[in-house]
N, C-alpha and C positions, 0 to 999 in steps of 0.2 A: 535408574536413570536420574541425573541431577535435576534439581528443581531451579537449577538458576536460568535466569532470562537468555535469551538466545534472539539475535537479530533475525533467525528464519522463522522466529514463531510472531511475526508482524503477519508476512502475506498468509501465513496459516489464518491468522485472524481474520483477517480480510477478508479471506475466503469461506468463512466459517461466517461472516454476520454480514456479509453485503451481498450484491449480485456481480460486481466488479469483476472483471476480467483479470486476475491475478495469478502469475505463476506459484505453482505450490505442490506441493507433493503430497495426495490423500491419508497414502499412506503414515507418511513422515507424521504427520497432524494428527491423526490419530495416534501412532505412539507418545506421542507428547500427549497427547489428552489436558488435562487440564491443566497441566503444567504451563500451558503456553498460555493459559488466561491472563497474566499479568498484562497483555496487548491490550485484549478487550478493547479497555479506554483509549487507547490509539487509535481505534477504528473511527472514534467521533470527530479525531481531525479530518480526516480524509471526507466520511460526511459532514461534515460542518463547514471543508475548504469548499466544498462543490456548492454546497450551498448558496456560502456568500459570493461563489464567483457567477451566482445567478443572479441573486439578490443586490449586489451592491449597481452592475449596469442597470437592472430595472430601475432603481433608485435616480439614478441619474439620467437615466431617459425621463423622471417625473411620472411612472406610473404609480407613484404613492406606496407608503407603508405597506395596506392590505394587501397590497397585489404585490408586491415584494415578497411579502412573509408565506403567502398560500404558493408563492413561485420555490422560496425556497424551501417550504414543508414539502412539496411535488419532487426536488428534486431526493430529496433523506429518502423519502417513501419508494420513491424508484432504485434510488443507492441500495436499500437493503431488503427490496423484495415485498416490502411490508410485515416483511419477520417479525416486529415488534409488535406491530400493532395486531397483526393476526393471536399474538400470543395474550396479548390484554384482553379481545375477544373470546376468546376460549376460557381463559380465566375467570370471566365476570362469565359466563356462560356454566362453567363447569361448578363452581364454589357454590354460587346463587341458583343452579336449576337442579339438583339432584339431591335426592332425602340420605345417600349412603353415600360411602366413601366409593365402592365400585362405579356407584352407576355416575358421581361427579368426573369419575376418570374417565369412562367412556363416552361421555358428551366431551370433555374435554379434548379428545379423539377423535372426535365429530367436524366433519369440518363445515359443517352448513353451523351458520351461526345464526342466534334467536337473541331474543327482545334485549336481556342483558349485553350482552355482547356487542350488538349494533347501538345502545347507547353507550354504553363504554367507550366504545370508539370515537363517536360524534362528540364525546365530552372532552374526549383526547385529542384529537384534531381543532375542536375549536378553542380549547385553552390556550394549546400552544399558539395557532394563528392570532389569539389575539393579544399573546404577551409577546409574538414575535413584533407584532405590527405596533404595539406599543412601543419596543425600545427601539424599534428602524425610525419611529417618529422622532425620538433623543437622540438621533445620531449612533448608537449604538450598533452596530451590524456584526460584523466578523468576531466581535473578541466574546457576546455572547448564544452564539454559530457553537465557535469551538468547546467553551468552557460546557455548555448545555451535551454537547454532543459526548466529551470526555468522562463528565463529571455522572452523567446519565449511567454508565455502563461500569460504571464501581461496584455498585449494587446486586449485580448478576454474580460477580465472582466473590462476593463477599455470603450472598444467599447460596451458591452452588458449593463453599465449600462448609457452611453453618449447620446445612440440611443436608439428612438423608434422601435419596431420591426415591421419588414415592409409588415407581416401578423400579422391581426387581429385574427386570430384562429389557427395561429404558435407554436410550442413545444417553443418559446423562450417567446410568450406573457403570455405562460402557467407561463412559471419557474419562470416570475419575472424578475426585474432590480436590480442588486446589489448595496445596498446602499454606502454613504460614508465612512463607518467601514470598509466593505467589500473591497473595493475595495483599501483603504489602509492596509488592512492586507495581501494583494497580493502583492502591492507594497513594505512590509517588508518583505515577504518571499524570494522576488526576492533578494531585495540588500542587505539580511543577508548571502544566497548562495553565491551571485555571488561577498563579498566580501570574505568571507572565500575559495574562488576560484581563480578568475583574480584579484583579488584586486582590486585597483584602474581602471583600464577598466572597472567596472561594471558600471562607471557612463554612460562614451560615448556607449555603448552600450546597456543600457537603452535609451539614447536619439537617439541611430539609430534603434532600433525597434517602440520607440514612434515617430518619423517621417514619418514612412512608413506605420505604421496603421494607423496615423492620415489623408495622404493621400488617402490610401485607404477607409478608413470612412466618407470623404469629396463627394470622388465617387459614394458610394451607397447613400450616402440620398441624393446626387442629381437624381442618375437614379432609384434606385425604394423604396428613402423614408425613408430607415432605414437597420436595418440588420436582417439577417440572422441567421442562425448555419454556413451554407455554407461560408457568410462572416468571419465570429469569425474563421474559421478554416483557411480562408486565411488569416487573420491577423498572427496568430501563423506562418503561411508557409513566409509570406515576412518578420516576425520579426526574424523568426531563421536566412536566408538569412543572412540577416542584421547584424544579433548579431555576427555570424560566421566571417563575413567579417570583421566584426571591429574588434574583438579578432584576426584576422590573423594580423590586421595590427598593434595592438598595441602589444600585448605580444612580 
C-alpha cells in the first residue's frame, strides 16, 4: 500500500484523536494504519477553529482573557475526549510509579490515576490556561489556537515512527510505524500552518516542542523500551506547553 497522503486519511484522523462526529470507515483506517499519520497535525485545526469560535465571542462579550482561555481549553478537552491528557496522566503515573519495566506498563494500563498523574495534569491545564490567557490579553487568539493545536501533534508521529512500540500486541504495533513520507508530510502540514499563523515563531516553536518530546522519548525507551498511545499523547500535552510558551514569549 502506498505511503502518500490521501484526502480520506483527514476524517480517519479525526476520528482517530477527537470525539467528533466524523464519517469514516474503521476498517479503511485501519488498513492505512500509520500511513495516514501525516493528518495528525490537521486535527489541531479543527480543535483550535472550535476553540477560537468559543473564545473569540467570550472576548467580546468582555468576559476577560482567563475566562476565555479555561472556555477555550473546555472546548480541545471536550473535542478530543481528554485523549491527551489522560495519556500524560498515565505517563507520569506509569515512568514515575513502578521499580520494573512490566509493572510501569501495567499501571500505565491502570486507569485510576495517582499522585503523579493528577499533578501532571494540573500542571498541564494550568500552563496552558495561563499562556492562553496571556496572549488573549495581546490580542492574540485564533492564529495561536491553531498553530499550538497543529504544531502540538508533530511530535506523536515523529515519536511513533523513532520507537519501537513497547508492547508486542499493542493497538500502536497493530497500526504500524509511519514511514519517511509520512512523517515529513506532518512536518509540512505543521510549518505551512504555523507559517501562515505566527510566522516566523513557527521555527522556535517547532524546536521547543521537538525538544521536549525528544526528552521525553529518551525516558520511555529507557524505562519500558518504546512507546505507547499513552506516551504519543503526552508528547502532544508537553509540546503544546511548550509551543504555547514560546508563542507567548515571541509574538
Amino acid at each position: 500500500m502506498s505511503d502518500a497522503p490521501r484526502l480520506s486519511d483527514l476524517p480517519c484522523a479525526l476520528g482517530l484523536l477527537t470525539r467528533l462526529p466524523v464519517p469514516g470507515d474503521g476498517m479503511r483506517a485501519m488498513e492505512r494504519g500509520a500511513r495516514a499519520a501525516w493528518a495528525w497535525p490537521a486535527v489541531g485545526l479543527v480543535t483550535g477553529g472550535l476553540a477560537a469560535l468559543v473564545a473569540v465571542p467570550a472576548l467580546s462579550l468582555g468576559l476577560g482573557p482567563a475566562v476565555a482561555a479555561g472556555l477555550a481549553l473546555s472546548v480541545t478537552v471536550i473535542a478530543t475526549g481528554c485523549m491527551h491528557e489522560d495519556g500524560l496522566a498515565d505517563t507520569a503515573d506509569g515512568l514515575w510509579g513502578g521499580w520494573t519495566r512490566q509493572r510501569r506498563l501495567e499501571i500505565m494500563g491502570d486507569s485510576r490515576m495517582g499522585a503523579y498523574g493528577t499533578l501532571a495534569l494540573a500542571l498541564s491545564v494550568g500552563l496552558r490556561w495561563a499562556a492562553l490567557a496571556a496572549l488573549f490579553a495581546q490580542g492574540a487568539v485564533l492564529a495561536p489556537l491553531l498553530a499550538a493545536g497543529v504544531i502540538s501533534r508533530v511530535p506523536m508521529v515523529l515519536a511513533m515512527g523513532r520507537m519501537r512500540p513497547a508492547r508486542d500486541d499493542g493497538l500502536s504495533a497493530k497500526v504500524g510505524r509511519p514511514g519517511t513520507t509520512t512523517q515529513t508530510g506532518a512536518i509540512a502540514v505543521a510549518l505551512i500552518v504555523g507559517l501562515l499563523t505566527v510566522g516566523i515563531a513557527t521555527l522556535p516553536a517547532l524546536l521547543a516542542a521537538a525538544a521536549v518530546s525528544a526528552g521525553l522519548a529518551l525516558i520511555a525507551r529507557a524505562r519500558i523500551g518504546g512507546h505507547t498511545g499513552d506516551i504519543l499523547g503526552a508528547c502532544q500535552q508537553l509540546s503544546e506547553i511548550a509551543v504555547l510558551l514560546t508563542l507567548l514569549a515571541a509574538l
